[in-house]
N, C-alpha and C positions, 0 to 999 in steps of 0.2 A: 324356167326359161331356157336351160339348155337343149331341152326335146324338142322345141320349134325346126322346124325342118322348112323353111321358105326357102332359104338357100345355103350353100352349101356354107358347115362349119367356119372354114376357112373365110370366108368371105364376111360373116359377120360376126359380132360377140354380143349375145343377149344376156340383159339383168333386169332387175327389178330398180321402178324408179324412186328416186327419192322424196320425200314429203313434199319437198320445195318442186321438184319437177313435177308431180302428180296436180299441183299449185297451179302452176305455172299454163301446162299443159287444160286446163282445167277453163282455164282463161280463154287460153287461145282456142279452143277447142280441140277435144283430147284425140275424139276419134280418127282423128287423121293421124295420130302420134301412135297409139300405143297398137301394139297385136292384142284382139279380144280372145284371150282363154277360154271364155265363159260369159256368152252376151247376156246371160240371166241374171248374173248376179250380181252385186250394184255398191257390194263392198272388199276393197283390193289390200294386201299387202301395198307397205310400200318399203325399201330399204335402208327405209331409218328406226335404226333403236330409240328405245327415248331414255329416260335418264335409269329407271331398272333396268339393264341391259338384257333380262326376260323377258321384256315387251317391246314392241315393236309398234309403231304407228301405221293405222287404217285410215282409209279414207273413204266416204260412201259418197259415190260419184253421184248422186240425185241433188246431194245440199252442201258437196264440199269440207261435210265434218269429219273432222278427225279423233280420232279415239285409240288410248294405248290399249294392245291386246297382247295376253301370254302368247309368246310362238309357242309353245311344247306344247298347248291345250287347246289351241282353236285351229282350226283350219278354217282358212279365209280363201279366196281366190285371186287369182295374179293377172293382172297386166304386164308385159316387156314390152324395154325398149331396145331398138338396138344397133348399135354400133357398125355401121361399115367397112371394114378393113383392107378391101381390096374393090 
């Protein structure tokens, strides 16, 4: 999320969203929420660990399921969100 270049550093802080936001978002409808990395692909980090602190929670935006995944072994794709600061 830090390589998004929409505008200038200073002005926003991007991360990765959480289970409950990805949730939430998910709801309300995401697409107006998130920056698309990667409109292909249809399963995202999100920036909750789950209780192995190795795994992390995905979420496949077609059906809303969530599933623990090792960070060190999979590479998934990301949505941000982000934060305005100025």
């Amino acid at each position: 999320c830090e390589n998004i270049d929409i505008l200038p550093q200073e002005n926003v802080a991007w991360r990765l969203p959480t289970r409950n936001e990805f949730l939430q978002a998910d709801i309300n409808g995401y697409q107006n929420i998130f920056v698309l990395e990667d409109q292909d692909d249809e399963i995202y980090w999100t920036a909750t660990s789950a209780k192995n602190t190795d795994n992390a929670w995905t979420i496949r935006i077609s059906n809303g399921v969530l599933a623990e995944v090792d960070k060190d072994t999979n590479t998934v794709a990301v949505k941000c969100v982000g934060q305005i600061l100025k």
